[in-house]
C-alpha positions, 0 to 999 in steps of 0.5 A: 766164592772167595775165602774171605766172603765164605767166612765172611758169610759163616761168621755173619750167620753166627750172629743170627740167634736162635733159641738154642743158641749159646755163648758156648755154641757161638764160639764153637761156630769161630773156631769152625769159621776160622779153620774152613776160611782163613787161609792157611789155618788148621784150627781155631780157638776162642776164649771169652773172658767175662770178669772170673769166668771164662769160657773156652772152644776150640776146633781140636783138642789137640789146641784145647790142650795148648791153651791149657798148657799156655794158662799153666805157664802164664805166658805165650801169645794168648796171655800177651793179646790179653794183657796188652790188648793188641795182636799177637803173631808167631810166624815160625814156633820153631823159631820163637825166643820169647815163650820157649815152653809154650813153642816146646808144646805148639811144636808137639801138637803140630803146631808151626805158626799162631795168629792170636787176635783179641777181640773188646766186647761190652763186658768181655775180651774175646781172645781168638786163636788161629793155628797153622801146621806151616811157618809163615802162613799169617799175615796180621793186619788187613782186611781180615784182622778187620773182619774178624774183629767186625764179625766176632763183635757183632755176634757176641753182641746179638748173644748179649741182647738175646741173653737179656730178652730171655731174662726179662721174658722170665722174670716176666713169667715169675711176676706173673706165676707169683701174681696168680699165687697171691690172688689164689692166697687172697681168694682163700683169706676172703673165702675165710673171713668174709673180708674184701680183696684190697683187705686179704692183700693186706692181712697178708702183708702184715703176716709177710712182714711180721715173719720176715718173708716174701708175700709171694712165698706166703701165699704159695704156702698158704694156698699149699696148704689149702690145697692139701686139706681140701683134696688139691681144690682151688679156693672158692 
């Protein structure tokens, strides 16, 4: 198989998430992907920048030491792609005249050539790293700046909707804990003055907004309360 069908195929299968997929997990995945298919490449990093957060992988920690050492001095190819937007490529670090510093600590940690490619999602930059121990071993532009930029997108992409489902799939099961909780506090209030469902709810609306809290924070002190008087009974 081709390198660029097997990381191809790595990179799509990052895309397929499941419950214990991760932002995090996902960029681990790049960086794996970049330094087993790309040619030429020893190791990757990816940093997801999201507003004031930002999140970082690499493939060694020899790079995580880099990009820390690249965010200190405020420069290098990493900063460039993004502030400009556009790919970044030191062909030989040891010939590099525009970031002296940061080649001074590409050069200790083996690093010889870098290939920064940024990445748009909705909401973030992606700014993926990729490392060689030899001068001149990547070639921006072509077919795989394409795929990295297709693949990458696609499986933040899937991230982001997954991340919305299991938002939604919680506030849904806080809804409903916090409906259970008001019936049970409705049933309480009935039980006590003989009145009707529709009246219960009411008298605890009034009670909610007379001290300035939430109908289902009331409820879930009151059926408490009933609770422990009664020896953990549910109300009648």
């Amino acid at each position: 198989m081709e390198t660029t069908s097997i990381l191809a195929r790595d990179l799509a299968a990052l895309g397929r998430v499941t419950e214990g997929t991760s932002a995090e997990s996902v960029l681990r995945g790049i960086t794996e992907a970049v330094a087993r298919g790309v040619p030429g490449c020893a190791g990757g990093t990816a940093e997801l920048w999201m507003e004031e957060r930002v999140l970082l992988a690499a493939s060694h920690s020899e790079l995580t030491a880099l990009i820390d050492r690249e965010r200190d001095l405020r420069e290098g190819p990493s900063r460039e792609a993004l502030a400009t937007g556009r790919p970044v490529a030191i062909p030989d670090v040891m010939r590099e005249s525009r970031w002296s510093r940061y080649a001074a600590t590409a050069v200790r940690q083996g690093v010889r050539s870098v290939l920064v490619v940024p990445v748009a999602v909705e909401g973030a930059v992606m700014i993926l790293g990729l490392y060689g121990v030899r001068p001149g071993v990547f070639a921006p532009g072509g077919s795989l700046m394409a795929l990295l930029r297709e693949q990458v997108t696609v499986a933040l992409a899937n991230i982001w909707e997954f991340d919305d489902v299991l938002t939604g799939a919680a506030q849904m099961q806080e809804a409903l804990a916090g409906r259970s909780v008001i019936d049970q506090a409705k049933g309480i209030i009935m039980s006590k003055s003989g009145c009707s469902a529709e009246e219960a709810f009411e008298e605890l609306r009034r009670v909610s907004q007379h001290h300035q809290v939430k109908v289902a924070d009331l409820a879930k002190l009151l059926v408490t309360e009933h609770q422990q008087k009664h020896g953990g009974a549910a109300p009648a």
